[in-house]
N, C-alpha and C positions, 0 to 999 in steps of 0.2 A: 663699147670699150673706150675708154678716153684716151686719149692723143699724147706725145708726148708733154707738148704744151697746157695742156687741160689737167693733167697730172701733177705738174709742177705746180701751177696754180693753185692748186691745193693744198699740195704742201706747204705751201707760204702763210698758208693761213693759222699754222702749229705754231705757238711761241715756245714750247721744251720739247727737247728729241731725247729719246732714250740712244745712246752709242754706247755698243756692245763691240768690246774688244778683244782677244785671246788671247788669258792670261795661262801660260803651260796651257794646260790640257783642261782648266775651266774657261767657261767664257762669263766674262763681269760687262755688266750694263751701269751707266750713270744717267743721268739726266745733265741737260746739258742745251743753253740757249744758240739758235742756229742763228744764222746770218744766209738768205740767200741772193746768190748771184745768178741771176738771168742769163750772163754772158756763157754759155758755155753750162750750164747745168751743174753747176759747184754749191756744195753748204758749205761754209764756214765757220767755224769756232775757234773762241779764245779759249788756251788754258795756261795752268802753271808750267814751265819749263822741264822742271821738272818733276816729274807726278807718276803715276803707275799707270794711266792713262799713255801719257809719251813712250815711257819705254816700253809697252805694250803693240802700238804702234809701231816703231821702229823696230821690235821681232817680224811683227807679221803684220802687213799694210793692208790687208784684207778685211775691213768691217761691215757692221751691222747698223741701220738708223731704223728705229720703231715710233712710228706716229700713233694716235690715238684721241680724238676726240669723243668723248663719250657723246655730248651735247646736239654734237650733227651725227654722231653714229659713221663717223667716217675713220676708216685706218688704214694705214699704210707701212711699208718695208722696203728699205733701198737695201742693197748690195752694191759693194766698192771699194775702193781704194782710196785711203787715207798717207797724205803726205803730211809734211810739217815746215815752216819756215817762219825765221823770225825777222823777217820784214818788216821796219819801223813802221813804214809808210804805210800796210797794208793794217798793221796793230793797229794806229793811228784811225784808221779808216774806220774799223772796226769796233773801237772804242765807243761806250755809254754809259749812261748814271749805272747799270747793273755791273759792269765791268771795274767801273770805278768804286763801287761798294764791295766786291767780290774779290779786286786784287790788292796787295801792298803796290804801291805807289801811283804813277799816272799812267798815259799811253806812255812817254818818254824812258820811263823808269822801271816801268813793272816787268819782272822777268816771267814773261808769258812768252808764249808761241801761236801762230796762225796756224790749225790743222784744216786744212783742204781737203774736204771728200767729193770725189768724182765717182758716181753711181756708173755701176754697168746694167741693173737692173732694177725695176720696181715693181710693186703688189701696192695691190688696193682694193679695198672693202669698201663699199659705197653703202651702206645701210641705209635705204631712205625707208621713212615712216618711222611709227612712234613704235616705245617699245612697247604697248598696249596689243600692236598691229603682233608686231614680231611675236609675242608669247603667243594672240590665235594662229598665227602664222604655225605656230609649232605645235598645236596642240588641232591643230586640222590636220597636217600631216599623221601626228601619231593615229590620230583616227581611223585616216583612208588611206596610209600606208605611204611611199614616195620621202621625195628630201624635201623640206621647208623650204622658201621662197624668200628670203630675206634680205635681198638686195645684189648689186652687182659686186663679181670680180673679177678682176683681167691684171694685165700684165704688160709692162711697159721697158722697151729696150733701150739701152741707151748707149747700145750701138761702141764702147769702148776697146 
């Protein structure tokens, strides 16, 4: 089972997160470029001010982050809580060439928000081996019966 830290780790390695918010009584997913903070176990995202994202958020602070690399076969799930603040200085920090092609105007200018997600928990799917491996993986089991063997997962608290 990986560690908190070894967790994180990995996630850093995602450059798009799927954040899954609850709209009424569906839940809608975006993709969506993270920003992580080491200090304290925090993803960060830019958005538009106002968007169906924020006021989704501001009903219910409770979201969803979905990782997925096909490539390393690795995925992952936070649980947490999502705030919001429109902190120049933090916008500023957070600001690049994708934010800058993404929004109307600069860091200065652009009517964005800083949302701050603080995980209370994670999931992780470690798939190692090829998917070569994984299909006999699967196709031995049906054989001889039992669950397939296709890599680790465990679960990571983060204690909020």
């Amino acid at each position: 089972m990986k560690d908190k830290q070894e967790f994180w780790s990995m996630l850093k390695s995602f450059k798009v997160v799927m954040v899954a918010t609850h709209d009424g009584q569906d839940i809608r997913s975006r993709p969506m470029a993270p920003h992580f903070d080491d200090d304290g176990f925090v993803v960060r995202f830019l958005s538009e001010r106002q968007s169906g994202k924020t006021t989704e958020i501001n009903e219910e602070h409770h979201i969803n982050l979905t990782f997925a690399n096909e490539s390393t076969n690795d995925f992952a799930s936070l649980s947490g809580v999502a705030t919001q603040s429109q902190d120049r200085a933090m916008i500023k920090e957070l600001w690049n060439a994708y934010a800058d092609a993404w929004f109307d105007g600069d860091a200065e200018t652009a009517d964005v928000v800083v949302i701050s997600f603080r995980p209370t928990e994670g999931q992780y799917w470690d798939s190692t081996g090829s998917s070569i491996l994984h299909a006999f993986e699967i196709v031995r089991t049906k054989v001889t019966g039992g669950t397939p063997n296709v890599g680790e997962h465990g679960k990571v608290n983060f204690g909020r």
